[in-house]
C-alpha positions in Angstrom: 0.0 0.0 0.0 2.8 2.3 0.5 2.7 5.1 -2.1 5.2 6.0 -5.0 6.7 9.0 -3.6 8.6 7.6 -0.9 11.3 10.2 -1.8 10.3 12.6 -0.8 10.7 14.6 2.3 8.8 13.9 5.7 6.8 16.8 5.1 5.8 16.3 2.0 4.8 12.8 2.4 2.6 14.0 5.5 0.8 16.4 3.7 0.2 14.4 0.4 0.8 11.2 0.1 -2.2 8.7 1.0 -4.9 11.7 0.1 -7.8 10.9 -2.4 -8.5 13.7 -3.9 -12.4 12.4 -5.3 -13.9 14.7 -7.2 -11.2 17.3 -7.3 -11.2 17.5 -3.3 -8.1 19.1 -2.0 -8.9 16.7 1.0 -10.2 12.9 1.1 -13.4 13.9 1.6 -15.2 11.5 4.7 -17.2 8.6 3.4 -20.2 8.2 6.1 -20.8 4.8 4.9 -21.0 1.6 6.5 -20.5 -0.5 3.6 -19.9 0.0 -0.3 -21.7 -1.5 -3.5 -20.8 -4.7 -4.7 -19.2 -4.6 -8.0 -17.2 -7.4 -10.1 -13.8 -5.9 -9.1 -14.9 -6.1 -5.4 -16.5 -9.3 -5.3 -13.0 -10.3 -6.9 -10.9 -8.9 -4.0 -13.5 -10.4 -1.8 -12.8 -13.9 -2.9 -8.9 -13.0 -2.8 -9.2 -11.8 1.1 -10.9 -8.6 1.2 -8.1 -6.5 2.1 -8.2 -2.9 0.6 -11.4 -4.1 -0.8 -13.7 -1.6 -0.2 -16.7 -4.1 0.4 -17.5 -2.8 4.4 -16.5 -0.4 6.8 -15.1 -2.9 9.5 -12.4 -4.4 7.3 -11.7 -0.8 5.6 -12.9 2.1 3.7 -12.0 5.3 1.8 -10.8 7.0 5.0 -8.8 4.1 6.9 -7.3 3.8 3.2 -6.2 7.0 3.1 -4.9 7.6 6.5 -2.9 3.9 6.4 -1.5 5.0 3.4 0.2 8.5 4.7 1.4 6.6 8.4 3.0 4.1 5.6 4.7 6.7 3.5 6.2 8.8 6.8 7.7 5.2 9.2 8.9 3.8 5.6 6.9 0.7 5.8 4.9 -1.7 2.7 1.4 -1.9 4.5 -0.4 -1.6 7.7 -3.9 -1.6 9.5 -5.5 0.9 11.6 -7.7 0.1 14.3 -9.9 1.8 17.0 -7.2 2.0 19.6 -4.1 1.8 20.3 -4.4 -1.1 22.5 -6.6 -2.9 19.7 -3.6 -2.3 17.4 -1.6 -3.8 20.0 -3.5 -6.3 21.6 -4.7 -7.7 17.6 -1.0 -8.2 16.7 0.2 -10.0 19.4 -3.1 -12.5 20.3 -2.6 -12.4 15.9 1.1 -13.5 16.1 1.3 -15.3 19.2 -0.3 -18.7 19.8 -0.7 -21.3 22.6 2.8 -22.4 24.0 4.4 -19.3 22.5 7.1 -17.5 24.5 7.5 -13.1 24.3 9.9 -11.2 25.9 9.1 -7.2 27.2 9.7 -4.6 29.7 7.3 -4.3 32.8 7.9 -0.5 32.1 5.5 -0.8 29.2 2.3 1.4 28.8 0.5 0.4 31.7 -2.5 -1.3 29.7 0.1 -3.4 27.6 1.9 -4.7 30.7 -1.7 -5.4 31.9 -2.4 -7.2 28.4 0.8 -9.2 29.0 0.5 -10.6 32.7 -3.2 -10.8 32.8 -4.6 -11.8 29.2 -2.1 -13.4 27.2 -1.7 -16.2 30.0 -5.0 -17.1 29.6 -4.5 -18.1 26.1 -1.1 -20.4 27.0 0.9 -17.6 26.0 4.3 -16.6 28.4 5.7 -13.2 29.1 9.1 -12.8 30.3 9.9 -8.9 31.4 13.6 -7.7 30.9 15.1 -4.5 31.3 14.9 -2.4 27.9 17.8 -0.2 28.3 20.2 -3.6 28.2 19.5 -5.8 25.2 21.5 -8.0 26.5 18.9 -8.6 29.5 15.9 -9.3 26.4 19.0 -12.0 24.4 19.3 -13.8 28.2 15.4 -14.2 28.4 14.8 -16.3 24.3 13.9 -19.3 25.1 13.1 -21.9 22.6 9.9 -21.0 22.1 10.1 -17.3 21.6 8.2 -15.5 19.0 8.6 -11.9 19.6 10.7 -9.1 21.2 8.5 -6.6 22.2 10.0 -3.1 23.0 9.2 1.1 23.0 11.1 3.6 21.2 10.4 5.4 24.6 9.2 3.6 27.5 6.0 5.0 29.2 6.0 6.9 31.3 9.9 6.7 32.5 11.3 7.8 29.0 13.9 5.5 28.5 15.1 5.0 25.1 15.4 1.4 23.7 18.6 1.2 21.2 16.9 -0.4 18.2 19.7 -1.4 16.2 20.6 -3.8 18.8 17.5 -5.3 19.5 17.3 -5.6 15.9 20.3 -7.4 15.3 19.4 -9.7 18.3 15.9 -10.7 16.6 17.7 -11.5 13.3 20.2 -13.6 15.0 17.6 -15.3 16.7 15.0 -15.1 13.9 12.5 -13.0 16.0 9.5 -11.0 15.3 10.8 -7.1 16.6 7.6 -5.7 17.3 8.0 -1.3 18.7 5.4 0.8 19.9 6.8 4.1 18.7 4.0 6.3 20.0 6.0 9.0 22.1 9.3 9.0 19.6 6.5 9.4 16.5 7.9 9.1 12.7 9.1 12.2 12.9 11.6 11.6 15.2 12.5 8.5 14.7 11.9 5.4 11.7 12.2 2.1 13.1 11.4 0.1 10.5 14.6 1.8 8.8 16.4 0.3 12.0 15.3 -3.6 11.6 12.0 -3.7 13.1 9.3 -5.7 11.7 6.2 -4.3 12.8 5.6 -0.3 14.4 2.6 0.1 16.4 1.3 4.2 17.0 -1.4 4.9 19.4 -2.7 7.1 16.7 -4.9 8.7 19.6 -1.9 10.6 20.5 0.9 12.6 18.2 -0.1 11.7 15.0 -4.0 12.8 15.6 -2.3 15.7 18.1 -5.8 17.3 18.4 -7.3 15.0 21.6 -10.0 14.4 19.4 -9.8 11.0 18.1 -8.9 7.4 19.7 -7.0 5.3 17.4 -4.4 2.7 16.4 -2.5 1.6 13.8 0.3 -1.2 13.2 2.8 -1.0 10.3 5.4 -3.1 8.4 6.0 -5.6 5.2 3.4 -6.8 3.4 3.5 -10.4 4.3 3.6 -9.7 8.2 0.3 -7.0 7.6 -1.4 -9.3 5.4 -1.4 -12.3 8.3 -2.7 -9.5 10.7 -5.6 -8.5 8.4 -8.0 -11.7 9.3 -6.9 -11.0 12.9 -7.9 -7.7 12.7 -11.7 -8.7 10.9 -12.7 -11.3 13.5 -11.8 -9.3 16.7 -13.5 -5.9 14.9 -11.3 -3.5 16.4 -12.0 -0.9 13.2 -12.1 2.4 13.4 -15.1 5.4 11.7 -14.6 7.0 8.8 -14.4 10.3 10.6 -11.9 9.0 12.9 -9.8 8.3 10.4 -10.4 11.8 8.3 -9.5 13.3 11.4 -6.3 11.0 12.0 -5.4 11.9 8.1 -5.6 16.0 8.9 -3.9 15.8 12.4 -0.9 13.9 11.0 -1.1 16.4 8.2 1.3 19.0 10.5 3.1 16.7 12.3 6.1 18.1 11.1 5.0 21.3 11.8 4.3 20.7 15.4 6.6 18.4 16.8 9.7 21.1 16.9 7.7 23.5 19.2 6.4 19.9 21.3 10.1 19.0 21.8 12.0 22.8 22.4 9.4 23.3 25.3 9.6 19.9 26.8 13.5 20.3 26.9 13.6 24.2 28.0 11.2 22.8 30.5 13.1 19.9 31.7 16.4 22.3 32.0 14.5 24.7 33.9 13.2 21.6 36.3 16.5 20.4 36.8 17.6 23.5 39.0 14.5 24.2 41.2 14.3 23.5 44.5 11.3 21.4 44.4 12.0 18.6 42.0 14.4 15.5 43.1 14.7 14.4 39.5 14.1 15.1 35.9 13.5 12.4 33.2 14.4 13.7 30.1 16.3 11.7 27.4 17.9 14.5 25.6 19.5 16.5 28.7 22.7 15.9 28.5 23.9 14.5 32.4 21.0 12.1 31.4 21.5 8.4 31.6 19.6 7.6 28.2 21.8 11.0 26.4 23.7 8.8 24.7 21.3 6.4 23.4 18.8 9.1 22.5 21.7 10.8 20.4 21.8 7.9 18.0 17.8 6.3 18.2 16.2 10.4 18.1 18.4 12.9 17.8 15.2 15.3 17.0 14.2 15.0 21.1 10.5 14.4 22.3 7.9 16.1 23.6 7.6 14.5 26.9 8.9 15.1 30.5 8.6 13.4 33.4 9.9 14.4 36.6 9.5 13.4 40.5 8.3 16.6 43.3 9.9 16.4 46.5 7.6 15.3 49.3 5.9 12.0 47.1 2.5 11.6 45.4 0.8 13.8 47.7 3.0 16.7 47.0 2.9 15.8 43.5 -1.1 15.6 43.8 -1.2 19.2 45.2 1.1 20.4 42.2 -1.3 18.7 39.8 -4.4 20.4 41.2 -2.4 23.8 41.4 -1.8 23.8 37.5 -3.9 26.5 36.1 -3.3 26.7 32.0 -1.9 22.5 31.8 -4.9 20.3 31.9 -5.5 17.2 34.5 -5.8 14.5 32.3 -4.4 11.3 31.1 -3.6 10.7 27.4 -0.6 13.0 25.6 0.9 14.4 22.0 -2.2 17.0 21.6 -1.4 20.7 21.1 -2.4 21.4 25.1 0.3 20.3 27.7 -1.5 17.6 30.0 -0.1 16.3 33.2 -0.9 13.2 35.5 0.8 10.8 38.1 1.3 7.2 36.6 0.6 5.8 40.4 -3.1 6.7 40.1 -3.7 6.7 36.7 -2.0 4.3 33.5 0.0 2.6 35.4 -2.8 2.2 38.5 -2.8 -1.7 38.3 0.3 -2.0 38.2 2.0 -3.8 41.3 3.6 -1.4 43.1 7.0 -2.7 43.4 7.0 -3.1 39.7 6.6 0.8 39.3 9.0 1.7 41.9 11.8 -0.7 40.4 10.8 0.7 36.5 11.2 3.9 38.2 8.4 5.6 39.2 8.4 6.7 42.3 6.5 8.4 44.8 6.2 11.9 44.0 6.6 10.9 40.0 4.7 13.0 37.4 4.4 12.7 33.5 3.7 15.9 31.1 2.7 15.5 27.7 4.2 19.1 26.3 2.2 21.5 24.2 2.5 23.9 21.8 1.8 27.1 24.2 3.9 29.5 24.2 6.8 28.1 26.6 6.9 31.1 29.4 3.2 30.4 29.8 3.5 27.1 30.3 7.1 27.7 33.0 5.1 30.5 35.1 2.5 27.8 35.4 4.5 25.3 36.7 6.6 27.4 38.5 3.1 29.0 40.7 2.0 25.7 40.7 4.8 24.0 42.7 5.3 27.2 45.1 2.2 26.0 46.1 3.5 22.7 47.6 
């Protein structure tokens, strides 16, 4: 599915490439429609499997086309899917690639609902998790059993923003001949290209950067033909598709990706340098400051930087509670990558079932608060936080 212009630059291909343009419209216009008349061709691409058929709404349409085909052009990959959710897009390719007696290794510093998918769904179907510790691939090599399938990993990891060094867990999953599956959500393609890198499949919570509006919830998973052809059946019989609409939104929103991620990732950092000399903060997590442990890394996996900060407020999650509430212009809300900064505590919010121990020794500790970074204007956002945790 991936178009023919993938030579051109990033923000080209997120402005034009995938766009219909029916009827002379400058922009895929949204096709309301539920299913689609049955013609020759399509009863054709019925009988051949139905993907990019456009025979019904849950296995694809005008706008999911669309939308599919720019994520494809901008992470450099054949094909992919999109789905309602992130966590469909996630939890459809692994219960889609993983079977009874099958073996995956991850990091219990995952999103919060995958580690949840991990220890408390996928053993129900015979399938077995073993966490390792991303920042040493060496940890994920010492886990392959003989029944491994897939390493599992983030560009990023949620919410501690540690960086995962692709290459090698590339090279690791070709030695072993291993499915290298990445949720590149917080990096985005803009920052970083995975597939470029040796991974097989790229999974976006499309909900986040690449909509950037908090007006959508969405998923998508990308890769090589082959692989996104054996997820399509998955994807019809557990019907995690998403509208039309949701996907002309998800089309325009990824549209100025390029355009916004700059301004995400210079506040985040003039942010977290700011952070890292008050008073009230006992750490800063931020991958691209430079006494950080992941600098290196981060250097070589995204040099462009991220929009995200995370940092831990002296006096533990009630302190960091009373920050929270104090914020005036950044909202109290879980989710991230829209053009408003939000703010939350892992501990009580994505992260909420997981065991404590296992947050504290992924590192998030008491007092530990993520910020998804907007695109205000960055004194605004400073003299905010700055009230905000004089108020502690």
């Amino acid at each position: 599915m991936a178009s023919d212009d993938t030579d051109n630059q990033f923000a080209t291909k997120a402005v034009h490439s995938g766009t219909k343009h029916i009827e002379g419209a400058v922009n895929t216009p949204i096709f309301q429609s539920s299913t689609y008349k049955l013609t020759e061709e399509r009863y054709a691409g019925w009988a051949a499997g139905a993907q990019h058929t456009l025979l019904y709404s849950r296995l694809s349409s005008v706008n999911s086309d669309a939308a599919t085909e720019k994520i494809c052009a901008i992470e450099g990959a054949e094909d992919g899917l999109l789905f309602a959710s992130g966590m469909a897009a996630i939890s459809t390719t692994l219960l889609g690639l993983l079977s009874h007696g099958d073996h995956c290794v991850s990091a219990p510093d995952v999103y919060g609902g995958t580690y949840g998918l991990m220890t408390d769904e996928l053993p129900r179907f015979g399938i077995e998790v073993t966490f390792a510790d991303m920042t040493e691939p060496s940890s994920y090599e010492a886990a392959i059993q003989d029944n491994t399938k897939i390493l599992y990993i983030e560009t990023l990891s949620n919410p501690t923003l540690k960086v995962a060094d692709i290459p090698a867990f590339a090279e690791i999953a070709k030695r072993h001949n291993l499915l290298l599956i990445i949720d590149n959500t917080f990096a985005t393609p803009w920052a970083t290209q995975p597939i470029a890198m040796g991974c097989d499949l790229v999974i976006h919570s499309t909900t986040k950067y690449l909509g950037g509006h908090s007006d959508i919830v969405g998923g998508a998973v990308v890769g090589g033909t082959d692989l996104i052809a054996s997820l399509f059946p998955k994807k019809v019989h557990f019907g995690g598709c998403p509208d039309p609409h949701a996907c002309y939104l998800l089309e325009r929103g990824i549209r100025t990706l390029h355009a916004r991620m700059p301004i995400h990732v210079s506040n985040s950092l003039e942010l977290a340098k700011r952070l890292e000399n008050h008073p009230s903060i006992d750490s800063v997590n931020h991958p691209m400051l430079e006494g950080n442990s992941q600098y290196q890394i981060a250097q070589k996996v995204m040099p462009r930087g991220t929009g995200m900060l995370a940092f831990t407020v002296n006096g533990g999650d009630e302190a960091a509670l009373k920050f929270i509430g104090s914020l005036e212009i950044i909202f109290e809300a879980t989710s991230l990558g829209g053009v408003e900064s939000l703010v939350e505590c892992p501990f009580n919010t994505s992260h909420m079932f997981v065991p404590e121990e296992v947050r504290i020794a992924a590192g998030i500790n008491p007092g530990f608060v993520r910020m998804s970074i907007g695109i205000e204007d960055v004194e605004d956002i400073w003299d905010d936080i700055a009230q905000a945790l004089a108020s502690i």
